[in-house]
Each structure stands twice: as C-alpha cells, then as structure tokens.
ZAMARGU-4260 file (C-alpha; in steps of 0.2 Angstrom, whole numbers, plus 5000, padded with zeros to 4 digits):
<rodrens>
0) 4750/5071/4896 | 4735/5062/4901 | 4736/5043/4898 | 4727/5034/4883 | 4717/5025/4892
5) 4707/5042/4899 | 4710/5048/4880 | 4691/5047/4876 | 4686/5055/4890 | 4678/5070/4881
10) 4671/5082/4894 | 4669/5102/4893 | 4677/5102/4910 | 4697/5097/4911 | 4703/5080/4913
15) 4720/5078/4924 | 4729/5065/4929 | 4744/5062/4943 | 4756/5071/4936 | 4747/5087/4929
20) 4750/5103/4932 | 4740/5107/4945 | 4737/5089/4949 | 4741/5090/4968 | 4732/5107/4971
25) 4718/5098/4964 | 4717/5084/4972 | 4720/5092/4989 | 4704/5093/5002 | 4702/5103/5020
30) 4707/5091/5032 | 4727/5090/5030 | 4728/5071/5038 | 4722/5063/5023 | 4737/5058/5010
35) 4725/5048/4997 | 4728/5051/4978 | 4719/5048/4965 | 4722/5044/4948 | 4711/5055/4938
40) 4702/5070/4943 | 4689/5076/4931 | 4682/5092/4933 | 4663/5091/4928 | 4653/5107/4921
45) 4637/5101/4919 | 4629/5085/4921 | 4633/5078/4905 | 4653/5077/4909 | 4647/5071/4928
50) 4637/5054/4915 | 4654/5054/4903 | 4664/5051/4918 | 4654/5043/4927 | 4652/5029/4915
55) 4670/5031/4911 | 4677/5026/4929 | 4665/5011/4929 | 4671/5006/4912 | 4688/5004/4920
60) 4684/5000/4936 | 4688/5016/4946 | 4683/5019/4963 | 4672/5036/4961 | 4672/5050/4974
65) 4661/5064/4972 | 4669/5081/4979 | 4658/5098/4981 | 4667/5109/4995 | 4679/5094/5000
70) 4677/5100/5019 | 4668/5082/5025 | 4678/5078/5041 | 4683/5060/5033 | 4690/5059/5017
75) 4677/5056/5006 | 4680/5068/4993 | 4695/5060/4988 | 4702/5042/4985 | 4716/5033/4980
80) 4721/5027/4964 | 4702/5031/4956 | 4691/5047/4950 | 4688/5061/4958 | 4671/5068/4950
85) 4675/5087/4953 | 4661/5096/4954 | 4667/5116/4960 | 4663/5120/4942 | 4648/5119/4943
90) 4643/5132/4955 | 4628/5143/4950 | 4612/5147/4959 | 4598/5153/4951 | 4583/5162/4964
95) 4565/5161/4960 | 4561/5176/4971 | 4541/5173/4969 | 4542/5155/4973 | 4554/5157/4986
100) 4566/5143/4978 | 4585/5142/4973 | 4591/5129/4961 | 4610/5124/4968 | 4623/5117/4958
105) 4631/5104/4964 | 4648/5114/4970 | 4641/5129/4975 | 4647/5136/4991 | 4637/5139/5007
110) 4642/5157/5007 | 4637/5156/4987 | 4618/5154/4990 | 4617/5164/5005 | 4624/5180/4995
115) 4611/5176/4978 | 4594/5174/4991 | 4602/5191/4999 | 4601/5200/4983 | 4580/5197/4983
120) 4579/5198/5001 | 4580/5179/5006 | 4588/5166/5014 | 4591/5148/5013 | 4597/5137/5031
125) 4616/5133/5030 | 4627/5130/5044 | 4637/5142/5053 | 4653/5143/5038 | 4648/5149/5022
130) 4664/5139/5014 | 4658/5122/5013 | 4649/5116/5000 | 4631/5118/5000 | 4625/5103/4992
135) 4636/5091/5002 | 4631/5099/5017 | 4611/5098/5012 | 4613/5080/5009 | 4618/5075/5024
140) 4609/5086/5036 | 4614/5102/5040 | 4610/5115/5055 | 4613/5132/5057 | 4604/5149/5063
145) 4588/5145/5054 | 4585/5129/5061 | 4575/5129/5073 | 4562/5143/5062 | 4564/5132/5047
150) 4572/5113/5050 | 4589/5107/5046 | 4596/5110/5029 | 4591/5094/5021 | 4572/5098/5028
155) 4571/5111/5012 | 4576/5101/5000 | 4562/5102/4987 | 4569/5093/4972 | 4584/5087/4966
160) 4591/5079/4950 | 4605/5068/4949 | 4614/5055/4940 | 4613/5038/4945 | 4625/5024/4946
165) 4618/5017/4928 | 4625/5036/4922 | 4605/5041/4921 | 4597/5057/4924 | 4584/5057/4936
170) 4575/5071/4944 | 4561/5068/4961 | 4550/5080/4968 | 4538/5077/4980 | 4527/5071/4966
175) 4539/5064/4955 | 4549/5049/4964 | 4543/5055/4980 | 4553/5042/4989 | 4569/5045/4982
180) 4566/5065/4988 | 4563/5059/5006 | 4580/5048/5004 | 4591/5063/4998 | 4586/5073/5016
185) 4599/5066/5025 | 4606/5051/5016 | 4609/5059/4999 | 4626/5057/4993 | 4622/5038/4995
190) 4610/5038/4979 | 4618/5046/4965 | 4628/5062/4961 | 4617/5076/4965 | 4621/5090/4950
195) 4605/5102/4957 | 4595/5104/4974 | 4582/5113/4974 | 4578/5123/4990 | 4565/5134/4998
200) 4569/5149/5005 | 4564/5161/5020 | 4561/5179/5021 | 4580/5188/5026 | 4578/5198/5042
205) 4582/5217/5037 | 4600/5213/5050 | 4605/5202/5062 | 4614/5205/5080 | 4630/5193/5079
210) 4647/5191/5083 | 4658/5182/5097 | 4656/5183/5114 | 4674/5178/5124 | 4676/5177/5142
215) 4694/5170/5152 | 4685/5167/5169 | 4696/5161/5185 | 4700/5144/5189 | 4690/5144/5202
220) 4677/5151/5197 | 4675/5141/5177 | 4664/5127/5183 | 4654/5137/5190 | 4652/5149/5175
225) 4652/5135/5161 | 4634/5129/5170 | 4627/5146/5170 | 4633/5149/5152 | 4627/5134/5145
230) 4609/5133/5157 | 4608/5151/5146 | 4613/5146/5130 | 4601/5131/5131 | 4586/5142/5137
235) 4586/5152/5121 | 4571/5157/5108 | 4571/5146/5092 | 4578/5164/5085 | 4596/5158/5092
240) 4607/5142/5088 | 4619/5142/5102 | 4636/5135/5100 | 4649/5136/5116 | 4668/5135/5112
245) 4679/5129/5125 | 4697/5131/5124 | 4715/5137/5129 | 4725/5154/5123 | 4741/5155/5119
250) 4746/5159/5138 | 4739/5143/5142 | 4725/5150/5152 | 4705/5142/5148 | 4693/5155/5137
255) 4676/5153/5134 | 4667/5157/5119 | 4647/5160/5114 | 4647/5161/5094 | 4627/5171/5094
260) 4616/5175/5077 | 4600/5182/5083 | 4589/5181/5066 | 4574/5190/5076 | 4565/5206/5081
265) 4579/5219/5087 | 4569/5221/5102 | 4570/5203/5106 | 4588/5200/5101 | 4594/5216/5112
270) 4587/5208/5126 | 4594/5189/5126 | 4611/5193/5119 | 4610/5207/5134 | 4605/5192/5146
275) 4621/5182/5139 | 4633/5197/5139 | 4629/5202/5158 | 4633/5185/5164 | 4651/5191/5167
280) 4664/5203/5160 | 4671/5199/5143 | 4688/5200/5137 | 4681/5200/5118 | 4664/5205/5110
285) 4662/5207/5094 | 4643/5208/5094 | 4637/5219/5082 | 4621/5222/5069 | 4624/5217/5052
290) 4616/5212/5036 | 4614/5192/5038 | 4628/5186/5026 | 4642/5201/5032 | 4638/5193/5048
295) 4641/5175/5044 | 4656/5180/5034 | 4663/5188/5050 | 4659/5174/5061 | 4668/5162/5050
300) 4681/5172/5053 | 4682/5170/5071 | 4680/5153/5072 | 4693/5151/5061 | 4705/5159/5074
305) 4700/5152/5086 | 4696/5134/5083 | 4707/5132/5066 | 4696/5128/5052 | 4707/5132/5041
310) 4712/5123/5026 | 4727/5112/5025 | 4726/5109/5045 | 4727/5088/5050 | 4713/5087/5060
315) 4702/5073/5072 | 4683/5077/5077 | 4673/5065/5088 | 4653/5070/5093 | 4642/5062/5108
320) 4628/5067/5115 | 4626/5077/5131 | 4620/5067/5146 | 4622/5077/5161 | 4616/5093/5170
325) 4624/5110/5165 | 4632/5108/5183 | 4640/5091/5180 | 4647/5099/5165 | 4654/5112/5170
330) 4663/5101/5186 | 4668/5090/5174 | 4679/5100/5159 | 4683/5114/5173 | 4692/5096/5181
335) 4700/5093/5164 | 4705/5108/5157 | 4723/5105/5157 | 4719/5093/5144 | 4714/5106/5132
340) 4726/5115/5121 | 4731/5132/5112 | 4751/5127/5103 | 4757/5141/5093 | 4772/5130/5086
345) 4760/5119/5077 | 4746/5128/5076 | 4738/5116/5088 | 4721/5115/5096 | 4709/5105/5107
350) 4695/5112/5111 | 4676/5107/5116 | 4661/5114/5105 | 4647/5114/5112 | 4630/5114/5101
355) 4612/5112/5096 | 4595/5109/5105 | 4584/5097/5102 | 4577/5097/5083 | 4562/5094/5078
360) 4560/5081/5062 | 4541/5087/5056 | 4545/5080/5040 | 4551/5063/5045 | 4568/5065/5035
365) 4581/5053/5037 | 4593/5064/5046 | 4595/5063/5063 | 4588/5074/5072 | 4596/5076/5089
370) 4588/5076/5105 | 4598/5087/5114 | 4616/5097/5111 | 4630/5087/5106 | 4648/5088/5113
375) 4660/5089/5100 | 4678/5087/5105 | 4688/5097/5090 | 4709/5095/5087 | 4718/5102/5072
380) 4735/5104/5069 | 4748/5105/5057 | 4762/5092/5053 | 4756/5072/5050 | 4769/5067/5062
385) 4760/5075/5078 | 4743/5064/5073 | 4750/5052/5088 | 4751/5068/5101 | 4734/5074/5099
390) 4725/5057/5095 | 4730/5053/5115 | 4726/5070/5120 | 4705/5067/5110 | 4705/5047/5117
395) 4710/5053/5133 | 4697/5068/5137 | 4683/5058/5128 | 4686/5043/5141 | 4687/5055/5154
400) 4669/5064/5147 | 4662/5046/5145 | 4667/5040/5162 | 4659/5053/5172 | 4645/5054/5162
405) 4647/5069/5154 | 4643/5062/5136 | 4634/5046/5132 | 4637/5032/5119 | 4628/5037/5106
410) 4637/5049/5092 | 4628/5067/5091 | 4630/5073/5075 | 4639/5063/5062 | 4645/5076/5050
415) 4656/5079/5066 | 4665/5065/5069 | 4680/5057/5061 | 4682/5040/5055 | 4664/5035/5055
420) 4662/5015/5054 | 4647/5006/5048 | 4640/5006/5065 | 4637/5025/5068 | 4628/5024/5053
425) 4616/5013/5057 | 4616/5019/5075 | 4614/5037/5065 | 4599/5035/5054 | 4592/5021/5066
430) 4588/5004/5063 | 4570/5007/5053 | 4576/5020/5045 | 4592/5012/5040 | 4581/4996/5030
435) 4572/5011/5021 | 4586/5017/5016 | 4595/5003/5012 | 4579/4995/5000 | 4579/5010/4991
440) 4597/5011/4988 | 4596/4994/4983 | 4587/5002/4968 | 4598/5016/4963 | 4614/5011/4968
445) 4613/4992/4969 | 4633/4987/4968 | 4635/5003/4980 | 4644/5011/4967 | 4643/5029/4978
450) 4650/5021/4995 | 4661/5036/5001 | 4651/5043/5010 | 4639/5038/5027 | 4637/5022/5018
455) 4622/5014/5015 | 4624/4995/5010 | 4610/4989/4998 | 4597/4979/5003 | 4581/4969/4999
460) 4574/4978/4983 | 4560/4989/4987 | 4540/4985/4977 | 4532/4997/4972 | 4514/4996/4980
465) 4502/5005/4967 | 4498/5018/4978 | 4504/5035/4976 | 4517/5031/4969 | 4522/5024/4987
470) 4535/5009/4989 | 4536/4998/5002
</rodrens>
C-alpha cells in the first residue's frame, strides 16, 4: 500500500512505491548494470500529474529523474531512493500533414512517430532504433538517415512545452522564449520536463533500399578491407548515414558489417550501395527495398543480433573521434582484433562502431555537431559479475586506439559514452556555449533541480536586453 506520506499525491496516472506490484518491472531501464532504486515512481498522463509530482518530490526533498524510453547509456532515468517521473503514458503524436509538423508526447517512442508521419506520407529524423524514446533522444541531439538532408534531430525542434522546476507550464517557439527553444536543441533535459515537442517533418520517400551488409574477410587481408570500406562509406551522398560494425562471431572469426539506408532516387541508391556490395563477397546481405519504417524496424533487428541492444544486457559504451586515415585504421584494429569479442555463454560482445560524417550546425544549436565520424567502442553483456572482465577488455582496446593515434581526446558523440563526467560536457557543448547554457539554466532551473542528465550547472543570471526579446 503506498505510504502516507505520498497519500496526497493525486494524479490520473498510477502512483507506486517499492514494494508494489509491479514495482521492480517498473523501475527497471535498458542498460542491465545499473542497480539504483527508487522510492516512488509516478506514472504521469499528462502534464498536470508531471506539476502534482513534480511539486510533490520537492515538497519532500526527492531527487527527480525524468524517464521517457529509459535507454540513455547512463542511468539517468532512474535514481535511488527519489521519484521517477514516468512519462511512457504519455505517448501520442498528433500529425499536422499541411504544416508538416508533429506534436510529440513526452514518452513517445522513435518508432511511434515515424509510423504516424508514414500514414500522411512523412517523416521525422530519429536515429537508427525506433525504440528509444523520441523526446529524450530530440533533446539531446540525435542523428540518423535524414541527417544530413535535414540536421540532427534536435535541429527540428520547432516548439516545446514543458514544466519547469517552479512546477510552471511554459511553452517557446521561435517567437515565444526564443532562447529557451535554442537551449532545448541539444541541452534540453537540463531545463524542465519536456511533456510535447513539436517537430517538422519531411516528405517520406515512396521506399528505401536498406538492410545489412556482412562480410568475414581473411586475416590477412582485413586491414586492408577495413580502409577500403571505411574510404567508401565516408565518400557517400548526404542520401546515406554510414555506420560500420566491427566485431567477432561465434567462431571467433572478425566480421564486418555496413548497416545502409539509402533515403534517395532508386537510381542513385542502386548505384552506391552496388559500389559497397562489389567491394568483396559477402557472407550476409540483407539489402532490400522497403517502405521506410519496415525498413528501420528490420534493421533494428539486426543490430540487435549482432551488437546486443537488447534490453536487460549490462553494458559500457565509450566515443572518441576519429583521427587517422582510413589506412591507419584499418592497420590498427586488424592489429587488435583479438581484443574483440562474440561469448555465447554470456551473451557478450565488444565490438567497434564506426559512424557519422561531418554535420553541419546551420542553425547554431547547442548540440554538438561533429567534425568527423566518431569511434564508438560498444560492450554488452549479461551478469553484473563480469563488469570487471569487459571493463579491462573497453580500457584496454581504447588505450591501444589512443596510443596509436587511432582516436583523439576529445569525446565524439555523448549520447554514446558511459559515465559522462562534468568535463565531457563542457568539452561537448564547448566553453561559449557551455556559459550560454548555463545563464539560461540559471533561469529555469536555478537549484539544478533536473541534474540527471548532461548537466548543466547554473550560472550568472542571464538580462534580458529589450531587443527581440533576445537575452544576453
């Protein structure tokens, strides 16, 4: 029975406490290494519960998380001992097919939104797994197959409404709070709970050519092949995100994947996912034409096999940017390979991801927007007790990356590392942006109420200049 003291918290949503039935599938995120447990979960269905709980935890002092999908690398999404604002409830979208916008609740799902803009024959950019959740992943960045036609995620963000840490409902627009709009493109889970985005959307391509490319070259013969792969994959219209898998099979042998979405002219797409295929035999290919979200829904698929993206799986993720030649690359992991990992018994894998290009930042949003591809180093695997075993094998193949020059110092993309520390952030948003960010959070979060997230620590109050409503 829920305790007294959360006896006034009347919400439409449920209200559960440790103990619950249901509690602990509840409370439950992704990443399988995190253990925290909270004290209260409340599961919001509007934005009126998100206030009444909101207000609630700070009455008692509760640490507040806010979870949409719950599939952030770090724990965010949970705490322990405090309130877990739910938000999965809340999971509409609502298409404006002549004004080419979607209203997102705060805990719809990726794959959610891309289904609803099929239906009037649009799309939204996501990221490459339609199961995370849609606002989370907006907030904080995003990149995906539309990138590089339409920006990251965060770059069509149009309006949001949120409430602060005051328990206010605010809404911004470019014409209304313009400031707080430019701080929710990249930083936003720093300023409030977001309980709508509004986005625009693109014209959906009639189909897509997509699927998984897989090749198991020959010792001898891998560095060799990683360069020409990744020289290819690199040289690719703005109609094609690449992303490179680099791992081990269960007979301990080194396979090579190239996860492809062509979203252009058949024509086009025929002739550089031909160029791809041809550049040797593959023991896998799944390329195929498909309506856009069948395609993304197979994919996910995929990955999921062969990456383990999986719920439940513990897992580490680190990011750094690439700083060598495709050559150097490919001398250097074909050198390491051993170091990489397929273990049934465990489910265990560490593998190298491989992913991006160089993004544009039109808009000047907060997010970071990458000069290059980043080298993500993945491991996932089941049972806490083997954290030691695959934290060595991630420390050890990193330093070897580092030390050669493989990878620089500074993080790639942050939604892709694990245990991010104040100094990535800062290092992320950079340190002009940073102070922006920091003055205006010093407005709508000054105690730093919302500080599970890529923190932002408040700082000098922001003025506001007269202008345009412009602050300074």
């Amino acid at each position: 029975m829920t305790p007294t003291k959360h006896s006034d918290l009347d919400l439409r949503g449920e209200v559960l406490v440790a103990g619950d039935s249901g509690f602990d599938a509840l409370a439950a995120i992704w990443d399988g290494r995190h253990g925290c447990r909270p004290a209260v979960i409340a599961r919001c269905l509007g934005a009126a519960d998100v206030r009444k709980a909101l207000r609630h935890a700070r009455r008692l002092g509760l640490e507040v998380s806010v979870r949409c999908g719950g599939h952030n690398p770090n724990d965010y999404a949970i705490n322990d001992g405090g309130m877990v604002l739910d938000l999965r409830g809340m999971n509409s979208v609502h298409i404006d097919p002549v004004a080419r916008r979607a209203r997102v609740a705060g805990g719809a799902l990726a794959g959610d939104v891309v289904r609803e803009a099929a239906e009037f024959g649009l799309v939204p950019v996501t990221g490459i797994l339609p199961a995370i959740g849609f606002c989370g992943l907006a907030l904080n960045g995003g990149e995906g197959f539309f990138t590089y036609r339409h920006g990251m995620v965060c770059d069509n963000i149009t309006g949001a409404t949120l409430v602060t840490a005051d328990g206010e409902l605010v809404r911004c627009s470019e014409n209304e709070r313009p400031q707080l709009l430019w701080g929710l493109r990249g930083a936003g889970s720093n300023f409030g709970v977001v309980t709508e985005i509004e986005i625009a959307l693109h014209e959906l391509p009639t189909s897509v050519l997509a699927g998984m490319i897989t090749w198991m070259p020959v010792r001898e013969r891998l560095a060799e092949f990683l360069a020409t792969l990744l020289t290819a994959l690199q040289a690719t219209s703005d109609d094609l995100y690449p992303v490179m898998i680099i791992g081990r099979d269960e007979t301990g042998e080194v396979s090579v994947s190239a996860v492809l979405c062509h979203v252009g002219a058949a024509e086009d797409a025929d002739r550089e996912i031909g160029s791809i295929r041809a550049l040797a035999p593959a023991v896998d290919d799944t390329i195929a034409r498909n309506g856009y979200h069948q395609a993304v829904k197979v994919l996910h698929e995929r990955i999921d096999e062969l990456a383990g993206f999986e719920d439940g799986l513990c897992r580490r993720w680190t990011d750094y940017e690439l700083a060598c030649t495709p050559e150097r690359f490919g001398e250097v992991v074909a050198a390491n390979a051993d170091r990489l990992l397929t273990d049934t018994e465990c489910h265990g894998t560490v593998s190298i991801i491989v992913e991006g290009k160089p993004i544009d930042n039109v808009l000047g949003t907060p997010a970071k927007h990458r000069d290059g591809p980043g080298v993500m180093i993945e491991a996932g695997w089941r049972g806490i007790d083997r954290a030691a075993r695959f934290d060595a094998l991630i420390d050890e193949l990193n330093a070897t990356l580092a030390s050669d020059g493989v990878i620089s110092s500074v993080s790639g993309n942050i939604h892709s590392i694990s245990d991010v520390s104040q100094a990535i952030v800062v290092e992320n948003y950079g340190p002009d942006v940073y102070r922006k960010l920091a003055r205006l959070k010093s407005i709508y979060d000054p105690e730093n109420i919302f500080h599970l997230n890529y923190n932002i620590v408040p700082g000098p109050a922001m003025r506001n200049n007269g202008m345009n409503g412009e602050w300074v």
